[in-house]
C-alpha positions as CSV (number, residue, x, y, z in Angstrom):
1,X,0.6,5.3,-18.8
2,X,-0.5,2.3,-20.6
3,X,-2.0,-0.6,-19.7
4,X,0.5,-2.6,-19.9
5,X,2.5,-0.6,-17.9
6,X,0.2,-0.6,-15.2
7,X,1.2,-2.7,-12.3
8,X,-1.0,-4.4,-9.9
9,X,-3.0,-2.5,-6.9
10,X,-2.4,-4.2,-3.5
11,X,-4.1,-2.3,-0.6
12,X,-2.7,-3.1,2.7
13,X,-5.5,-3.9,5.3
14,X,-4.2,-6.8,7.1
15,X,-2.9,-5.0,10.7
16,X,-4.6,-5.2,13.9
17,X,-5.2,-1.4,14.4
18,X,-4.3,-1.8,18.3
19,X,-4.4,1.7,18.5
20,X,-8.1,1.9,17.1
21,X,-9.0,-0.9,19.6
22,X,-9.3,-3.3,16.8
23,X,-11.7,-3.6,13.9
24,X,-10.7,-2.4,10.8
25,X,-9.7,1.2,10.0
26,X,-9.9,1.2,6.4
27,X,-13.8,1.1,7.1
28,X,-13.8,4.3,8.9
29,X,-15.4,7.6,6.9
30,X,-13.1,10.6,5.8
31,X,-15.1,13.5,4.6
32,X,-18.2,11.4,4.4
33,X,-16.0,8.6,2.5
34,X,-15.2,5.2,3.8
35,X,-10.9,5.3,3.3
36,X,-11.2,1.9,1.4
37,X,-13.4,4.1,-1.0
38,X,-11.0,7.3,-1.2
39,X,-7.9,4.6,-1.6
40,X,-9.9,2.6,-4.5
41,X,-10.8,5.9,-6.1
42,X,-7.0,7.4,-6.6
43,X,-6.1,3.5,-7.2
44,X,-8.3,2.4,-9.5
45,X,-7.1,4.5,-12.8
46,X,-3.3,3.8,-11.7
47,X,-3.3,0.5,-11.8
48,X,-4.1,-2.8,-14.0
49,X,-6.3,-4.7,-11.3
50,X,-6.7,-4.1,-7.4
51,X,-6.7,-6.5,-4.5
52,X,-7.2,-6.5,-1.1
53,X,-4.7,-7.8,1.5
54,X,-6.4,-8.7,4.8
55,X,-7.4,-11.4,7.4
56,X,-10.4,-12.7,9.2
57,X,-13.8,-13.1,7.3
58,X,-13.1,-11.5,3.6
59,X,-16.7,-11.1,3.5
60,X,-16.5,-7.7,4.9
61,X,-15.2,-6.4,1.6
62,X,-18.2,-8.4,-0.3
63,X,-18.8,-4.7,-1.6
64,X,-15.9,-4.5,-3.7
65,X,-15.9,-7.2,-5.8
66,X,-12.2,-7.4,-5.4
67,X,-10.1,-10.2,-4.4
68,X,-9.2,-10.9,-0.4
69,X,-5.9,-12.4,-0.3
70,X,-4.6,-13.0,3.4
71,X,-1.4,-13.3,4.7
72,X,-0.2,-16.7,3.4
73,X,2.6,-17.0,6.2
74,X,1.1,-17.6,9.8
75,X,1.6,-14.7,12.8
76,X,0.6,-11.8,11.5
77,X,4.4,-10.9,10.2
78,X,3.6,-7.0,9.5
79,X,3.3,-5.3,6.0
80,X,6.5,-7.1,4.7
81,X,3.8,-10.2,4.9
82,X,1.2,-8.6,2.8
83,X,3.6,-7.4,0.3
84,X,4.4,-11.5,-0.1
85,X,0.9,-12.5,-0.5
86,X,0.1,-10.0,-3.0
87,X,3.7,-10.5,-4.8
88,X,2.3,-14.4,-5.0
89,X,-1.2,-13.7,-6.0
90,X,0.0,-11.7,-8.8
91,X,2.6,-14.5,-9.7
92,X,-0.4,-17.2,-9.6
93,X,-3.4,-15.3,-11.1
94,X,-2.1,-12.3,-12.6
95,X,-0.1,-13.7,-15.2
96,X,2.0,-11.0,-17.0
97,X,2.2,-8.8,-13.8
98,X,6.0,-7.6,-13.3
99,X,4.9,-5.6,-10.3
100,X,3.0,-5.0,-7.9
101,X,2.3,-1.1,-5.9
102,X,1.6,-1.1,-2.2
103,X,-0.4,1.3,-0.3
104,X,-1.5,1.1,3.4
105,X,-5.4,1.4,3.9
106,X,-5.6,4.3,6.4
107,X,-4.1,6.6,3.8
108,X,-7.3,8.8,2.8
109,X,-5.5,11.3,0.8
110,X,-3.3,9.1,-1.5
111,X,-1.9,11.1,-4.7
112,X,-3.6,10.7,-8.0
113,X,0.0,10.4,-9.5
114,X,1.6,7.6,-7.5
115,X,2.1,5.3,-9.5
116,X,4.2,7.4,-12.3
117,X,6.5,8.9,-9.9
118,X,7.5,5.5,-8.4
119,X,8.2,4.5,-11.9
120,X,10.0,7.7,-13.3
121,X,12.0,8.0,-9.9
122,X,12.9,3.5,-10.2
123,X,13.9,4.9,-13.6
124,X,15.8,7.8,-13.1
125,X,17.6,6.4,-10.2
126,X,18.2,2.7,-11.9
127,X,16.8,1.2,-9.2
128,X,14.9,-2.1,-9.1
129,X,12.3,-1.4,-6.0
130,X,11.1,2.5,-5.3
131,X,9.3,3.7,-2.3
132,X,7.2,7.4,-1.5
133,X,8.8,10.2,0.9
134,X,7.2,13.6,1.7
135,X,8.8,15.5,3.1
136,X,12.0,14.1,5.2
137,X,9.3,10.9,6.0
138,X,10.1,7.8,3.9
139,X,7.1,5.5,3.7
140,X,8.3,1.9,3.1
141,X,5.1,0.6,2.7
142,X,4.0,2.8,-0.1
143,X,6.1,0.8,-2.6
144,X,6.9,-0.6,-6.2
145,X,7.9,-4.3,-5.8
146,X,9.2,-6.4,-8.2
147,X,7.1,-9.9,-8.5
148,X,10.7,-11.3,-9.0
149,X,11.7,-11.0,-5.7
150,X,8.9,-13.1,-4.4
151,X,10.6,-16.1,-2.9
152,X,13.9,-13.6,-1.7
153,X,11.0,-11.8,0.3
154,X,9.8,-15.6,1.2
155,X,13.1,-16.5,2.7
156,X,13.6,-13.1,4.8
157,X,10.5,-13.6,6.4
158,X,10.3,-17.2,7.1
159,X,13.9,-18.4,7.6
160,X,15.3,-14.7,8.5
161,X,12.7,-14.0,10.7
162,X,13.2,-10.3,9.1
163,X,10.2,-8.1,9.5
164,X,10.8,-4.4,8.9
165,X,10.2,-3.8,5.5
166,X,13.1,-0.7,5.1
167,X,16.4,-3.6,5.4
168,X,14.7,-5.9,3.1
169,X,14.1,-3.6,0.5
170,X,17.6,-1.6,0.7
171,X,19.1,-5.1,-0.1
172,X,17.8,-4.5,-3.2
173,X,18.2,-0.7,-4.4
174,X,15.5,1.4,-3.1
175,X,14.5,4.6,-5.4
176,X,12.6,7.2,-3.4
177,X,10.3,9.2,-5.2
178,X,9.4,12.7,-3.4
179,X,6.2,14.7,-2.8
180,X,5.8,17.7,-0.3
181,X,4.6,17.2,3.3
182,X,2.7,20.9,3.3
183,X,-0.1,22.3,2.9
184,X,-1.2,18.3,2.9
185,X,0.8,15.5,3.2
186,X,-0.3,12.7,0.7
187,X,0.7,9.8,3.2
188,X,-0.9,11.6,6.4
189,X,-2.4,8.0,7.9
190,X,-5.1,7.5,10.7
191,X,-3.7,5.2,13.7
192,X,-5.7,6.4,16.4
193,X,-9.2,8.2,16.8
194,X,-7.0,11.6,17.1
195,X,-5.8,11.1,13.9
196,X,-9.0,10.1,12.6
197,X,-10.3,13.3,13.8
198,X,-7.5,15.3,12.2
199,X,-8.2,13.6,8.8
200,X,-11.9,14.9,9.0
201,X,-10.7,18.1,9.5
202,X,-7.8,17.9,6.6
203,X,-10.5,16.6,4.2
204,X,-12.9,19.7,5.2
205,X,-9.5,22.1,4.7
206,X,-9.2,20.5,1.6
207,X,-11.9,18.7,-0.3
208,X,-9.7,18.1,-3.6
209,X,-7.8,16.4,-1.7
């Protein structure tokens, strides 16, 4: 992949993690790694530039030297709202970006080869947004969005009221680009400290992973 053909890195960490209790789960450790530092280590190489999207005080993520960009429509409007925000910074200060890759930030074991299968499968299925599915599980979130579309997504979300990202993004064309749920699913995610736990245990199973 060339550089050019990179797109931009947007890491999803703007939720409330109600079913952590709060705080913010991309901090939590995964086979002694912090998930923000397993996500910006299968990221980094597949994209152009990386930025965070979450709320509150950015200076939690001093550490990465990466840009914060919160939500920039009020209420906490779900992933649909991060996407915007990162579809806007790349418009504003990513000059050049056509798109922009999504991933939530409780995925630990994200695959190394993301970003090419969104585009091959966009490609081969002449579609202009693509998303990932292992196994029979689409995951909506872990998406290739077209900068383009920035001000359509504006007016779902503010005038529409439209939050779940799966209508917006069928309004469009959605290519889905398909890896295997077993031995490992790449898009396992932590939601709760079960899950958390489970991810330890994958990670131990599985230390390429």
């Amino acid at each position: 992949m060339t550089t050019e053909r990179r797109p931009l890195g947007l890491i999803l960490a703007g939720g409330l993690a109600r079913r952590m209790g709060g705080g913010d789960k991309i901090m939590l450790t995964v086979g002694g790694q912090k998930i923000l530092d397993r996500v910006l280590e299968r990221l980094q190489l597949q994209c152009s530039r990386l930025i965070i999207n979450a709320n509150g005080d950015p200076a939690r993520f001093a550490a990465t030297e990466l840009p914060v960009v919160p939500d920039n429509v009020p209420g906490f409007l779900g992933p649909l709202a991060g996407i915007l925000a990162g579809l806007d910074w790349a418009a504003s200060s990513a000059p050049g970006t056509t798109e922009v890759v999504s991933v939530p930030g409780d995925c630990p074991f994200l695959p190394r080869d993301l970003v090419t299968r969104l585009q091959a499968a966009r490609a081969e299925q002449k579609a202009p947004l693509a998303c990932a599915r292992s196994g029979d599980r689409r995951h909506p979130v872990v998406g290739l969005w077209s900068v383009a579309l920035r001000d359509d997504l504006r007016h779902a979300l503010t005038v529409e009221g439209l939050r779940k990202v799966e209508i917006w993004s069928a309004r469009h064309g959605t290519a889905l680009a398909q890896w295997p749920d077993q031995p490992l699913d790449p898009f396992f995610n932590v939601n709760t400290p079960e899950d958390a736990a489970r991810a330890n245990a994958l990670a131990a199973q599985f230390p390429a992973a």
